[in-house]
C-alpha positions in Angstrom: 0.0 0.0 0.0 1.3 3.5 -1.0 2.0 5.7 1.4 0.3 8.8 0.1 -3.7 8.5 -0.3 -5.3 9.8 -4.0 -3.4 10.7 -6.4 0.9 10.8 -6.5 2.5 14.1 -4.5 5.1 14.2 -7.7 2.4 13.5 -10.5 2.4 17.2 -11.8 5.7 18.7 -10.3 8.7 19.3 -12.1 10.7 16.8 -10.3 8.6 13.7 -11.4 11.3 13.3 -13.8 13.8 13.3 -12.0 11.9 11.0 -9.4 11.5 8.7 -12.0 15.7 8.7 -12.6 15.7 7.7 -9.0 13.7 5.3 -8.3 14.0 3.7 -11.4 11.6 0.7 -12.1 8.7 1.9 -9.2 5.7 -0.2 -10.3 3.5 3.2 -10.5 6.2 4.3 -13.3 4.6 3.6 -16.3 1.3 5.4 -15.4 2.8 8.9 -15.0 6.7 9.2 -15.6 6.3 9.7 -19.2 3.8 12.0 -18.9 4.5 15.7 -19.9 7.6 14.1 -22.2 8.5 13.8 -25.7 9.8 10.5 -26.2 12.5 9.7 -28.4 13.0 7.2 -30.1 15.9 5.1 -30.3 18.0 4.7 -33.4 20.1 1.0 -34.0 22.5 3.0 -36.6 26.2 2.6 -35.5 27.2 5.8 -34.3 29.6 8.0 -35.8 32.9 7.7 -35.2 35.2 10.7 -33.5 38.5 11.4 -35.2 41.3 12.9 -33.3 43.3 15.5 -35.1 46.2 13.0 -34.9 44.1 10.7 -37.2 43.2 13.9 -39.5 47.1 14.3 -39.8 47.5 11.0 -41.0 44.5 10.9 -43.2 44.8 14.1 -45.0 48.5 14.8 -44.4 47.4 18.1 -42.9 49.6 19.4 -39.9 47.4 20.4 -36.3 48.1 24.0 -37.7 46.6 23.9 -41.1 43.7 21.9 -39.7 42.7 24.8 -37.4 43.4 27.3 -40.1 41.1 25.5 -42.1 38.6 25.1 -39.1 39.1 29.3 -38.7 38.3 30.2 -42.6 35.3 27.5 -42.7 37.1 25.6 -44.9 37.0 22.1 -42.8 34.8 21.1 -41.0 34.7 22.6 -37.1 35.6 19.9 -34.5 33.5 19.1 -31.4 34.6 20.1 -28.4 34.9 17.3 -25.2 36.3 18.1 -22.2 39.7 20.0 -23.2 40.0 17.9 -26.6 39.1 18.2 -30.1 37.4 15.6 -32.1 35.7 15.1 -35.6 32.9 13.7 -37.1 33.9 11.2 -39.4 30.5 11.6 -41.5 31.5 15.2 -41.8 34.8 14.9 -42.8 33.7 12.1 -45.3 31.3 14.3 -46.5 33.8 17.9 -46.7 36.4 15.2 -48.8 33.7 14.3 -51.4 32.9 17.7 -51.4 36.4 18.6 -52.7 36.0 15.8 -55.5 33.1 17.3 -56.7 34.4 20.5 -57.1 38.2 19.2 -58.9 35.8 16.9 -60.8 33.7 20.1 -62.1 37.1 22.1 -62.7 38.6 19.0 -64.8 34.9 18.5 -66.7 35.0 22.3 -67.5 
């Protein structure tokens, strides 16, 4: 038997969220800890993979200078930030290098 009578003290509070973090699989939790929430849904796609600039060096024979230069005059793509270190998306940089074969492909077609 609950110890509260009628209906939950969190149901319509901001911290039923976070009630629902903490107390994890309550048996009330399906009735009310989704309410008020969008729910995501989630993707099986392998995520992408975060490339250090160590492994842009090697990959595009860029030195840690140029890469930033780059980053600075939008001409690569910007890194995302963790912690102190740098890392890039491996999608974006896929999709910045078939970027530059489009354009030397238009150059050489022209």
């Amino acid at each position: 038997m609950p110890f509260f009578k009628g209906r939950h003290p969190f149901r319509e509070t901001r911290f039923s969220f976070f009630h629902g973090l903490i107390h994890g699989n309550c048996p009330h939790r399906a009735a009310w800890h989704t309410e008020g929430y969008t729910v995501i849904p989630v993707t099986t796609a392998a995520p992408d993979k975060l490339l250090s600039v160590a492994e842009i060096r090697q990959r595009f024979g860029l030195s840690k200078s140029t890469t930033y230069l780059y980053v600075r005059d939008n001409r690569f793509p910007a890194p995302v930030k963790i912690g102190s270190s740098s890392r890039w998306l491996e999608s974006e940089v896929n999709a910045w290098l078939a970027e530059r074969v489009r354009e030397r492909n238009a150059r050489v077609a022209a």
